[in-house]
C-alpha positions in Angstrom: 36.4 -22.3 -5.5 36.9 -18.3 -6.5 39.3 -16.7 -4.8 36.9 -14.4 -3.4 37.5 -10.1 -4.7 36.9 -8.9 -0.6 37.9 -9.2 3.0 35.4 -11.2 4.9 33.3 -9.7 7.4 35.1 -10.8 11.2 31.9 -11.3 12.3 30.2 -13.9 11.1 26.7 -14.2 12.6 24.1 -13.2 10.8 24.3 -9.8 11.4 21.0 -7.4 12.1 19.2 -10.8 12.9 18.7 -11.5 16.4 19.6 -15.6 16.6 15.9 -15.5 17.7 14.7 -14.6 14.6 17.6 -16.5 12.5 15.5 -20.0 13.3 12.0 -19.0 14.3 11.3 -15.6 12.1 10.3 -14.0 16.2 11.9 -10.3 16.5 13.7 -9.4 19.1 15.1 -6.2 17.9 12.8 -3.3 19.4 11.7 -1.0 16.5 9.4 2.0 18.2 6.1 1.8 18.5 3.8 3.8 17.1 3.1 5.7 19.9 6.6 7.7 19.1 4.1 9.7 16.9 4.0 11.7 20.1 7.3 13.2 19.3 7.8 16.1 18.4 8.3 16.2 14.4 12.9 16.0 14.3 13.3 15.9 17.6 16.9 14.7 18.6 16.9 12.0 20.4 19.3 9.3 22.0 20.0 6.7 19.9 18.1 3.3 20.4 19.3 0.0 20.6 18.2 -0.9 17.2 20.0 2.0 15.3 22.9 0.4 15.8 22.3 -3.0 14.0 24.6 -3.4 11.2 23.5 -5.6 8.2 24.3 -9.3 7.3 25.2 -10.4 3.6 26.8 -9.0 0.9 26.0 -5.5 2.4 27.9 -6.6 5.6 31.6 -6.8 3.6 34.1 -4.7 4.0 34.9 -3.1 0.9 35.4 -0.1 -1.5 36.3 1.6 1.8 33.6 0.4 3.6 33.3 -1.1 6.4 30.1 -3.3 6.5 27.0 -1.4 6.3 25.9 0.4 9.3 24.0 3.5 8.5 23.5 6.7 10.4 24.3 5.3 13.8 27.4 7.5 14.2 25.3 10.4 13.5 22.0 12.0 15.8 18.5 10.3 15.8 15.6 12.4 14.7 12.1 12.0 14.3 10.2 12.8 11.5 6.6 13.6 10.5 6.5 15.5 6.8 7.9 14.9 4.0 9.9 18.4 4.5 11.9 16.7 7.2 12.0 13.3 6.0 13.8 15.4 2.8 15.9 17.7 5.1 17.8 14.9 6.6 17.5 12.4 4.0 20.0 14.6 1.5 22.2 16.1 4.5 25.7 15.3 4.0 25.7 14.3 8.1 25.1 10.9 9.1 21.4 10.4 10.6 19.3 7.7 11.9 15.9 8.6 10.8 12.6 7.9 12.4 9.8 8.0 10.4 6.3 8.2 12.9 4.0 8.5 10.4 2.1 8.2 7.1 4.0 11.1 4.8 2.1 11.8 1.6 4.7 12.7 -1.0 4.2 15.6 -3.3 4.0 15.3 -6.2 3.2 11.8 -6.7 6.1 9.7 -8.1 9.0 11.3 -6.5 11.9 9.8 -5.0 13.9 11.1 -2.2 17.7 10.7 -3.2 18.7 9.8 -0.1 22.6 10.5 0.8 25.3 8.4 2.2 25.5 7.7 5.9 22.0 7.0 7.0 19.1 4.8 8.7 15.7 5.3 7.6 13.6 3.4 9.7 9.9 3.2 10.8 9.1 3.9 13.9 6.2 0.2 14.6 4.1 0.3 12.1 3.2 4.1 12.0 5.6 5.0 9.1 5.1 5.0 5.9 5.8 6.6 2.7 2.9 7.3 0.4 2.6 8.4 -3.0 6.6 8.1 -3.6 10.0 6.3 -2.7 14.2 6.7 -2.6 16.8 7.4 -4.9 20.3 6.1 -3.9 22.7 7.9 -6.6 26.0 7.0 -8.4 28.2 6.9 -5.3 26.5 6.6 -2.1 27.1 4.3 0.1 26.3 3.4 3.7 22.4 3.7 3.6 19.7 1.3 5.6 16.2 1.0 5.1 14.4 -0.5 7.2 10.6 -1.1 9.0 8.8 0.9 6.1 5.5 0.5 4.3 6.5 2.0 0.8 3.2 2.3 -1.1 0.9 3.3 -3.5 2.2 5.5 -6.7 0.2 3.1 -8.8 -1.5 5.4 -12.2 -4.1 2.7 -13.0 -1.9 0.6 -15.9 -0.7 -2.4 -15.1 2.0 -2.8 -16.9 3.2 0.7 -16.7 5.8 2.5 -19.4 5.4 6.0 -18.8 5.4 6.3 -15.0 8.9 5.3 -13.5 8.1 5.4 -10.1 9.4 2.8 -8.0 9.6 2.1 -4.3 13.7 2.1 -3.6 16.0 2.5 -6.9 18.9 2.8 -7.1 21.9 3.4 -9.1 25.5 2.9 -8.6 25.2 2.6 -5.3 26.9 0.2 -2.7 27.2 -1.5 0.6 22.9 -0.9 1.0 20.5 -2.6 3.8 16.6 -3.1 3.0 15.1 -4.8 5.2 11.5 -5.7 6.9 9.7 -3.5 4.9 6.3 -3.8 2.9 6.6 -1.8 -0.3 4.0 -2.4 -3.0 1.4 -1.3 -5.1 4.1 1.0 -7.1 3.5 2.7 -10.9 7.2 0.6 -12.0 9.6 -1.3 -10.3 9.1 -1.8 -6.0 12.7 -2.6 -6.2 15.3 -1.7 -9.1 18.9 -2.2 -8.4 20.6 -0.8 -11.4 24.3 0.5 -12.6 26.1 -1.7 -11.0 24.7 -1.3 -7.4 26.6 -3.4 -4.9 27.3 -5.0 -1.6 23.7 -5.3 -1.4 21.2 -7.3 1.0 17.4 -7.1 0.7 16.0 -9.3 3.6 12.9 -9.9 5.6 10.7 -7.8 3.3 7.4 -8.0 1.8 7.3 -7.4 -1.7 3.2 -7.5 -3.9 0.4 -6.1 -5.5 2.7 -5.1 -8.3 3.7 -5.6 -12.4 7.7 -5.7 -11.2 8.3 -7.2 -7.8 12.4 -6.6 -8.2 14.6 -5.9 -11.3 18.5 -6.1 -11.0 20.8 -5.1 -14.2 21.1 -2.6 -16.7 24.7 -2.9 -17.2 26.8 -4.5 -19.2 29.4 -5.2 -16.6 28.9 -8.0 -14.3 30.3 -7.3 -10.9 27.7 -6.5 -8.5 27.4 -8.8 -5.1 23.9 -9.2 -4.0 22.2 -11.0 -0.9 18.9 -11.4 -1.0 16.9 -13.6 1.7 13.6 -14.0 3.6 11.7 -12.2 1.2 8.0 -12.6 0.3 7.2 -12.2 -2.9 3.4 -12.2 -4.2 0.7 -11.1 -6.5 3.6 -9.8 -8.4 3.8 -10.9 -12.2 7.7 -10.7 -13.3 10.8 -9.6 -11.8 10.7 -11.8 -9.1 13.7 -10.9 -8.9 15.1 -10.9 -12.3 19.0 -10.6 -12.2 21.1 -9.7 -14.6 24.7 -9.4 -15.2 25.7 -10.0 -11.3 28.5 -11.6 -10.2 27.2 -13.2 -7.3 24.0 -13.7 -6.6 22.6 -15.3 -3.2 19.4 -16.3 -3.2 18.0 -17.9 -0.2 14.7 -18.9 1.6 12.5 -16.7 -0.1 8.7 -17.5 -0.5 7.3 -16.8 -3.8 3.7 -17.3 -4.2 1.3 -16.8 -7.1 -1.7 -16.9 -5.1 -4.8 -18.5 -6.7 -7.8 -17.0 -7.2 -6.4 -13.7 -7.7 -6.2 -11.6 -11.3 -2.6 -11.6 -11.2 -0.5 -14.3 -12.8 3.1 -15.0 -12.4 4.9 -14.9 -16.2 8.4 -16.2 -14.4 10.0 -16.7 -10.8 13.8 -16.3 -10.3 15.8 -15.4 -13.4 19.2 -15.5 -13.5 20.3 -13.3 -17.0 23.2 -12.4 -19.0 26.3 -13.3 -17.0 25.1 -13.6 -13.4 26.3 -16.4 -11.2 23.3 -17.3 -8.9 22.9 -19.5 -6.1 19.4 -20.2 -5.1 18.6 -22.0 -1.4 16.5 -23.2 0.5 13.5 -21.0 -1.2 10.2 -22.0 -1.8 7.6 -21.4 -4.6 4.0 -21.9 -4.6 1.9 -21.9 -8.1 4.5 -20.1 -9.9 4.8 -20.4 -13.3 8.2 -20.9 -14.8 9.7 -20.8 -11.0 13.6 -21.1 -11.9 14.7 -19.6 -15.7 18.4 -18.7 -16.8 20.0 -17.6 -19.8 22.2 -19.8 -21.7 24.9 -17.3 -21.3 24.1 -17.4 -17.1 24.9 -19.9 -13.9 22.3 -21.1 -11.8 23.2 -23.5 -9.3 19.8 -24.8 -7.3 20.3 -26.6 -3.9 16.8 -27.7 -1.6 14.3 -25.4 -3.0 10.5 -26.7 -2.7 8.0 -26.4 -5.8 4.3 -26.8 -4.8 1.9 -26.4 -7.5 4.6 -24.5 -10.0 4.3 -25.2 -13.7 7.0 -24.4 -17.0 10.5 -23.7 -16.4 12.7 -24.9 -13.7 16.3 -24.8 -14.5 20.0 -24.8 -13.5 23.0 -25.2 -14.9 25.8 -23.1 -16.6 29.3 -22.6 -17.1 30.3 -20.2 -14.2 33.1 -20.3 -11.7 31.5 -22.6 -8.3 31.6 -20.2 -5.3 30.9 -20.5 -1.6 28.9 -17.5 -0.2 30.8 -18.0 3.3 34.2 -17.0 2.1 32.9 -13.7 2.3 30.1 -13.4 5.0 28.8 -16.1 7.9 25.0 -17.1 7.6 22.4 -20.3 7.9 19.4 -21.4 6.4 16.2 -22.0 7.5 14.7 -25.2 6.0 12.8 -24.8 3.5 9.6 -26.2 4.4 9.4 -23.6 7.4 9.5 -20.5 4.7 6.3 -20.0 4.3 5.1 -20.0 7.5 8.3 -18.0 9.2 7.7 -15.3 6.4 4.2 -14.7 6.9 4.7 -14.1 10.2 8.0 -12.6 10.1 8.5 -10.8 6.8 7.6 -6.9 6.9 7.5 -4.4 9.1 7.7 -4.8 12.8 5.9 -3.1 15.2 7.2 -3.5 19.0 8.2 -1.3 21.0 11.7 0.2 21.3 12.7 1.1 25.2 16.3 2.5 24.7 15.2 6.4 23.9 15.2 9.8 26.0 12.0 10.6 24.3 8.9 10.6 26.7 6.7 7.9 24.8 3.3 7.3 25.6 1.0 4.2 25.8 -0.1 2.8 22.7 -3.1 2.1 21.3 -5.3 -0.6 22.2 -5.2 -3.4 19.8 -8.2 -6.2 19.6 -7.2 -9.1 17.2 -9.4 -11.1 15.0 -9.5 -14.4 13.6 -11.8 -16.7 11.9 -9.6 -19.5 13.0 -9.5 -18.5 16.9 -6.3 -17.5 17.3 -7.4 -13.8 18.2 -9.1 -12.5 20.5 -12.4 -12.2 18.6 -13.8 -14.4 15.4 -15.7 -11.6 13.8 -15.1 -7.7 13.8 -18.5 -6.6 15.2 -16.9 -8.5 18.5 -14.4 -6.5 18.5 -16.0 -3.1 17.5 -18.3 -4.7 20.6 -15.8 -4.5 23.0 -14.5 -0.7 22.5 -16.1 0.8 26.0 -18.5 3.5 25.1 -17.2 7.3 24.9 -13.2 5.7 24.6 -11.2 8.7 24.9 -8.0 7.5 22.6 -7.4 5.0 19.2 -8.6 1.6 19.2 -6.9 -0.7 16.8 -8.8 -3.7 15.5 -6.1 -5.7 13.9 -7.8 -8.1 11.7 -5.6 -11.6 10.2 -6.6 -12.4 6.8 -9.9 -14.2 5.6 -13.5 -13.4 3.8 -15.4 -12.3 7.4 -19.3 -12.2 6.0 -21.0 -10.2 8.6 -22.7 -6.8 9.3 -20.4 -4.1 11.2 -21.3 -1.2 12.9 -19.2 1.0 14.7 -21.5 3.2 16.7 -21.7 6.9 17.8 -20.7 6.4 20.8 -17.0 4.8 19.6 -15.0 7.1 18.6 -11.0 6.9 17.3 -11.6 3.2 16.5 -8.8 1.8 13.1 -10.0 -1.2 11.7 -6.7 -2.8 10.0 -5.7 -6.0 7.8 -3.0 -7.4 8.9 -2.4 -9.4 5.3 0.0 -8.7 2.9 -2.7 -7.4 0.4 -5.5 -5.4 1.0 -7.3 -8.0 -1.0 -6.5 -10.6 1.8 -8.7 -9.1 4.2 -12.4 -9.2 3.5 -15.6 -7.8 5.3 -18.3 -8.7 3.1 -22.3 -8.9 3.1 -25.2 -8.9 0.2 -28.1 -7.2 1.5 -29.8 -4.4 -0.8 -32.6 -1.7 0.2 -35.2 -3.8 -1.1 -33.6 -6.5 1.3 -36.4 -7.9 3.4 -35.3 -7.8 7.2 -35.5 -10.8 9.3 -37.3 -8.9 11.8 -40.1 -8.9 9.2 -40.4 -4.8 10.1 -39.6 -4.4 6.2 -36.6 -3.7 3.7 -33.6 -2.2 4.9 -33.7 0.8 2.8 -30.3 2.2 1.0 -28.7 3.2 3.9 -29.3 0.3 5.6 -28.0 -2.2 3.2 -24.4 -1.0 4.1 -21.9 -4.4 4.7 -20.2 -2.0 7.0 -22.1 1.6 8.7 -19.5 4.2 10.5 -21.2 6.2 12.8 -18.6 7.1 15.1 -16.0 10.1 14.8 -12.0 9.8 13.8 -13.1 6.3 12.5 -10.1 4.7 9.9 -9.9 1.6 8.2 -6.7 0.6 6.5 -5.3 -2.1 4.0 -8.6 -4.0 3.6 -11.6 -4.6 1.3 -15.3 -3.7 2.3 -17.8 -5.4 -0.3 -21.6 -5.6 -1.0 -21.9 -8.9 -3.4 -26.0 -8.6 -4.0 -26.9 -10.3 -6.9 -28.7 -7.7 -9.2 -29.3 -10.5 -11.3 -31.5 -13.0 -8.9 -32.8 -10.0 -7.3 -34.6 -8.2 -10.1 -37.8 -7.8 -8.0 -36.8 -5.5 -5.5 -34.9 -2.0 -5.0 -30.9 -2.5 -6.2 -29.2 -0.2 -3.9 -26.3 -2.1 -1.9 -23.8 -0.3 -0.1 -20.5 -1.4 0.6 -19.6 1.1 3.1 -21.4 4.1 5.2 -20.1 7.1 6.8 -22.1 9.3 9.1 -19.5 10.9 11.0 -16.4 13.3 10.9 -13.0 12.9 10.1 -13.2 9.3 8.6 -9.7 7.8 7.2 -9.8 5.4 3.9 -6.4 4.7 3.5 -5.3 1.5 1.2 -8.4 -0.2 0.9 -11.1 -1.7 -1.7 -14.7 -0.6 -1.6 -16.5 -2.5 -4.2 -20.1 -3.0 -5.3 -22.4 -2.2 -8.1 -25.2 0.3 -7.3 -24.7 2.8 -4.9 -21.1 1.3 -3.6 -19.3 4.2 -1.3 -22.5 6.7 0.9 -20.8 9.1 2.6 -23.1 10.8 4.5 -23.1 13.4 7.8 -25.4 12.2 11.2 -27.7 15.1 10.4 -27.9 17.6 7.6 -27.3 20.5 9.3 -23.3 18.4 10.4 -20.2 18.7 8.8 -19.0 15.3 7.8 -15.5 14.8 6.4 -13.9 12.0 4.7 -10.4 11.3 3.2 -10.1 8.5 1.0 -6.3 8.2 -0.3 -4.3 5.5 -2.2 -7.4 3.3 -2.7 -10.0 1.8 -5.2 -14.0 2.2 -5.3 -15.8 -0.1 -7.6 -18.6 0.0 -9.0 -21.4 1.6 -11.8 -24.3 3.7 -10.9 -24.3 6.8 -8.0 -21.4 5.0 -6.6 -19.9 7.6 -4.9 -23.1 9.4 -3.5 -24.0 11.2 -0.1 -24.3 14.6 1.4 -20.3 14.7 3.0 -17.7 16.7 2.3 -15.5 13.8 0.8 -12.3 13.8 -0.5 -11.1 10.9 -3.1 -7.3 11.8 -3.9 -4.6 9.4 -5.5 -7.3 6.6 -5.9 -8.2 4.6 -8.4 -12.3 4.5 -9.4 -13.0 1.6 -11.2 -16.1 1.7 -13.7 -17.7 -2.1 -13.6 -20.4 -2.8 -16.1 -24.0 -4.0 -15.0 -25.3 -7.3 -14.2 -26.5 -7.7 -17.7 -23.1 -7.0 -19.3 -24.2 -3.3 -20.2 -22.2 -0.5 -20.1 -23.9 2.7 -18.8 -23.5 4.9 -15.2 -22.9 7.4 -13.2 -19.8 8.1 -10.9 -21.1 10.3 -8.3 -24.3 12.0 -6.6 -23.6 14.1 -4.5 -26.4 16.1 -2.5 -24.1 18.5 -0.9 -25.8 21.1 2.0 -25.8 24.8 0.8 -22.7 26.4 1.7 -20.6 23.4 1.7 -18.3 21.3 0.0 -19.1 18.1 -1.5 -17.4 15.7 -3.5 -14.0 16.2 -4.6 -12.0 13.7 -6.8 -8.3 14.9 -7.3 -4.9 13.2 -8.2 -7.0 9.9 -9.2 -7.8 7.9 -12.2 -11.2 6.7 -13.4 -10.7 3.7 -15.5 -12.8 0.5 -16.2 -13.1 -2.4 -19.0 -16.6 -0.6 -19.9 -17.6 0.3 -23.2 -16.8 4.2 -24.3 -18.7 7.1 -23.6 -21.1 5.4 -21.8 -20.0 7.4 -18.2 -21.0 10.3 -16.6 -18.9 11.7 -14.1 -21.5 12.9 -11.7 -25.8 14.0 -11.4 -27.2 16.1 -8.9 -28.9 14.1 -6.1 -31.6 16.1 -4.4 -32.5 13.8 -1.5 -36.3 13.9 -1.3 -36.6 16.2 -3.7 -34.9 19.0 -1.5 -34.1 22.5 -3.8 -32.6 23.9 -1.2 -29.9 21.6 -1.5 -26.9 22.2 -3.1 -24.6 19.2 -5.0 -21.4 19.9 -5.7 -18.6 17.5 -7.9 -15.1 18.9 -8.4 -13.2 16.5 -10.8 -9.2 17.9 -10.9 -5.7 16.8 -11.7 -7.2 13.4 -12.6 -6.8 11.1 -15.5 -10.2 10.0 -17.0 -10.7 7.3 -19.7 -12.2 7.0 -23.2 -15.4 5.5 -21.1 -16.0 8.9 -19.6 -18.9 10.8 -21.9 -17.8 14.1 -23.9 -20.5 15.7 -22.1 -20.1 14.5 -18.5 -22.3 16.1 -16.1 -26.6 15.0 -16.3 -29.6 16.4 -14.9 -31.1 13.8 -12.1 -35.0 13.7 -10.6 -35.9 16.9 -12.8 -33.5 18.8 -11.2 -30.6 20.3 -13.6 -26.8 20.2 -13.2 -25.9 23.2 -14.3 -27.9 24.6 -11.2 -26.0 23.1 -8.8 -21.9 23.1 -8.9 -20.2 20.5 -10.9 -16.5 21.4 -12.9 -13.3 20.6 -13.7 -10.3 21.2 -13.9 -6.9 20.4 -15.4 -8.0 16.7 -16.0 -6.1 14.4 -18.9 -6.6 11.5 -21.1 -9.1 10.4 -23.6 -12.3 11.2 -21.2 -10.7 14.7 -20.7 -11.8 17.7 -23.1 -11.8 21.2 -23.4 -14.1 24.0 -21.5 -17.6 24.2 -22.9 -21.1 25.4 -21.4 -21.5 21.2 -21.5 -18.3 21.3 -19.8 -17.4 23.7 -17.0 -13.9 24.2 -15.8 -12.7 26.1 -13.4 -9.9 29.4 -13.6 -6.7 28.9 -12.0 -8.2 31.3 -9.0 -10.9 29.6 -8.6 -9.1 26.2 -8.2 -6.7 27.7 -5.8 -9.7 27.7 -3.8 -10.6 24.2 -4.2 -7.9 22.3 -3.2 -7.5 19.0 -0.9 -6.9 21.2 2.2 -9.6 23.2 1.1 -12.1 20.6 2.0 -10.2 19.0 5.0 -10.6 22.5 6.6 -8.1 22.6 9.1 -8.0 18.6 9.6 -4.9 16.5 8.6 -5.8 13.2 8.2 -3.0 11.1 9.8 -2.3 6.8 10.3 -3.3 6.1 13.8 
């Protein structure tokens, strides 16, 4: 055996894991709950229990001047709400423990925070969450946890994505670094990148999906990095999972990597161990991965009770390196491997109980109804659960549903107000509320076809409605159902202030109406970070709707045809109607065979008034050089439809085909423009 290069933590539990979680995955340590929100935004606080966990692994050695890896938790705790705060103490030179009690947008899209030495980030339940951007750690600092974050969402539409280098956490030269139960995915590069010789590092308890590069460790030529990484859940990622090179010791150990099947993403490799690393792998388990275990020729990879279900290709070990024993520098002990799937699914990720150790004045929070198809909820369908909100509920309702395909109807009423409907899955693809009715659609009442509006899988009727990290589908079958009217919507609003954060709305014809409960309402929707699917009018309704850092996703027809229409709006006179900013539009469709938008005058109504702004967004080769059309005799160019600052190959230059709008009059047509005065926030 080595003699090991540090001085061994003295203590040496697993440190930062409660010995109920060590064996069972259960957490005991009290994260706050969301309901901290309440807060005021930086608010000095006491600090909790929790802010004083120090980490386990690698990051818990005392080296390099450090002593273990604990953070801010000599410094205040604040609470944070914007991305101005979240900034402010992020990059102070004074320790901090952070709270983050909320979803922060980052502007612009892509950045990371470079985060300074000396500090806890940390979500406060399951509220925060950063959106739209990530962390920095530079050449130096040192000291840093993260921990109880959702880190999502800077995807640009390409999978495999060269240009965009925005990834959830990287960092560079760094050392003695915590992550830990957080769910970062759906990034435009790397979720995780450890780079330049980062050290002393332990990544544990996290979820890690929906994503090209789960984790990448390397680009050096040196090969003296020490890395922990355990009870990670890896999925739906393709490569990188992790690949690690040039490290001189690697832990690996009870991680779950799954290539799930049925899904469109395929695993190329598992664990890699490149160049010189030295790489001991325990205890994990893989599940349909291709090429599970690889090395280099030039690398060590010793393997020791992993379980392979269902993998395929490479499995390998082997190598010339120097044996080593991961307890002459830190105390730990497995879980068998057998139990990591089930002790990650349940365990990995953020937590969301309540802290009690704060001087803050915390209120009650929310209600939460579970759902299962299996029983072990309190409900086995969501329209049970949207059932049992009481009529005229004064505060948020949380429907908390576990994954599955749920093929049902669901409608949330007037009268229920504030109610979130949430998967709880590591995908948004893993929760599914799904139906197949169209307007031509006979109803079983015999009283006659549902009509467009009434074809919706799920109808929002209620006020302050969200729905979060799900998928809401209409599967009619155009093609056995060419008899009868083809409209079939996937989702409905008819109400103010609706949230669409993180979530799939797919369909064909007529996929996302958001509509007002009369004409003479104001209706507002938000859809961020998300996808609609789909091919003609499908984004269509008389709301003032908002689609910003999505993804719109051009499908071809039944028949295999390319031709549609992305939006009709049919916007009241005097207000705003469909904005589409910070987005892509994208599809495997033929080109030019898009429009952007027509004007939809319901009924044949001239006194109405559609409006489609398209801006800051990247459009496709499918999008037509002349993207606006006339609709039901009615002209576009009477109505309001432009541009502005778009790019790619569906973008083009200002033309009287091809409106765009001046730099004054966008600055009159931003995001906030349309919210007027609402913020839409994670509740």
């Amino acid at each position: 055996m080595a003699t090991p290069r540090h001085r061994r933590h003295r203590k040496a539990l697993a440190l930062g894991l409660p010995v109920a979680l060590t064996g069972a995955g259960a957490l005991a340590y009290g994260f706050l709950g969301a309901a901290t929100q309440q807060q005021a935004a930086a608010a000095a606080t006491t600090a909790p229990a929790w802010a004083t966990a120090t980490a386990d692994g690698f990051a818990s050695v005392d080296a390099l001047g450090q002593n273990g890896t604990y953070g801010g938790r000599d410094g205040k705790t604040v609470t944070v709400r914007t991305l101005a705060d979240l900034e402010k103490y992020a990059t102070a030179t004074e320790p901090y423990v952070i709270v983050v009690a909320a979803a922060i947008d980052v502007d612009p899209v892509g950045k990371e925070i470079k985060v300074q030495s000396n500090k806890t980030i940390v979500g406060a339940g399951t509220a925060g969450q950063i959106v739209g951007g990530g962390f920095f750690l530079g050449q130096g600092v040192h000291n840093v946890i993260i921990r109880n974050l959702t880190i999502r969402d800077t995807y640009q539409g390409t999978w495999n994505d060269k240009e965009h280098d925005y990834d959830g956490i990287q960092m560079d030269g760094a050392h003695h670094v915590w992550i830990d139960h957080n769910d970062i995915r759906h990034m435009a590069d790397g979720l995780i990148d450890s780079r330049k010789d980062t050290t002393y590092l332990t990544v544990s308890w996290n979820k890690l999906s929906q994503d090209n590069k789960a984790f990448g460790i390397g680009w050096t030529d040196n090969a003296t990095a020490d890395i922990t990484i355990h009870h990670n859940w890896i999925r739906e990622t393709e490569q990188r999972n992790p690949s690690t090179d040039n490290v001189a010791h690697a832990h690996m150990y009870n991680n779950f990597l799954e290539d799930e099947a049925g899904t469109t993403i395929r695993s190329s490799y598992g664990d890699y161990s490149r160049g010189r690393t030295n790489m001991l792998l325990e205890n994990s388990y893989f599940q349909g991965m291709n090429n599970p275990v690889i090395r280099d020729s030039t690398a060590t990879l010793v393997q020791r009770g992993n379980v392979f279900s269902g993998t395929s290709g490479r499995n390998e070990s082997g190598g010339s390196g120097a044996a080593w024993d991961p307890k002459s520098y830190y105390g730990y002990t497995l879980d068998k491997a057998a139990d990591v799937p089930a002790l990650l699914e349940s365990g990995a990720g953020p937590r969301g109980s309540i802290g009690t150790a704060t001087t803050a004045s915390v209120k009650s929070a929310a209600t939460t109804l579970t759902v299962a198809q299996d029983g072990t909820g309190q409900y086995r369908t969501v329209q049970a659960a949207v059932n049992a909100v009481p009529a005229g509920n004064a505060s948020r309702v949380l429907i908390s549903v576990k994954p599955g395909t749920y093929r049902e109807l669901v409608k949330v009423p007037s009268n229920k107000p504030h109610v979130t409907i949430q998967g709880t899955g590591g995908s948004r693809k893993d929760t599914v509320i799904v139906y197949n009715n169209a307007a031509g659609t006979q109803k079983p009442d015999g009283s006659g076809p549902y009509g467009t509006g009434g074809s919706a899988t799920v109808a929002v009727e209620a006020d302050d409605f969200q729905a979060r990290n799900l998928t809401i589908s209409n599967d009619f079958d155009e093609a056995a159902h060419q008899n009868i009217s083809q409209q079939a919507v996937a989702l409905r609003t008819a109400s103010d202030k609706v949230f669409l954060d993180g979530v799939i709305v797919s369909g064909d014809q007529d996929t996302l109406l958001v509509d007002t409960a009369a004409k003479e309402k104001l209706g507002r929707v938000y859809m961020a970070n998300s996808y609609v699917i789909g091919n003609v009018d499908f984004v269509f309704g008389r709301a003032t709707a908002v689609i910003d850092k999505s993804v719109i996703t051009l499908k071809k027809r039944y028949n295999g045809t390319s031709a549609g229409y992305v939006t009709a709006p049919s916007t009241a006179a005097g207000r705003k109607g469909i904005l589409i900013a910070n987005s892509t539009v994208s599809g495997d469709v033929s080109d030019r065979s898009f429009y952007l938008g027509r004007p939809w005058h319901a009924g044949g109504d001239a006194t109405l008034d559609p409006q489609t702004t398209v801006r800051n967004t990247s459009l496709s080769a499918a999008i037509r050089t002349t993207p606006w059309t006339d609709m039901s005799g009615f002209s576009w160019k009477d109505d309001r439809f432009a541009e502005y600052k778009n790019t790619g190959a569906g973008s083009g230059p200002a033309s009287s085909d091809r409106p765009q709008l001046t730099d004054a009059q966008a600055a009159e047509q931003e995001v906030a423009d349309w919210l007027g005065g609402w913020t839409p926030t994670a509740s």
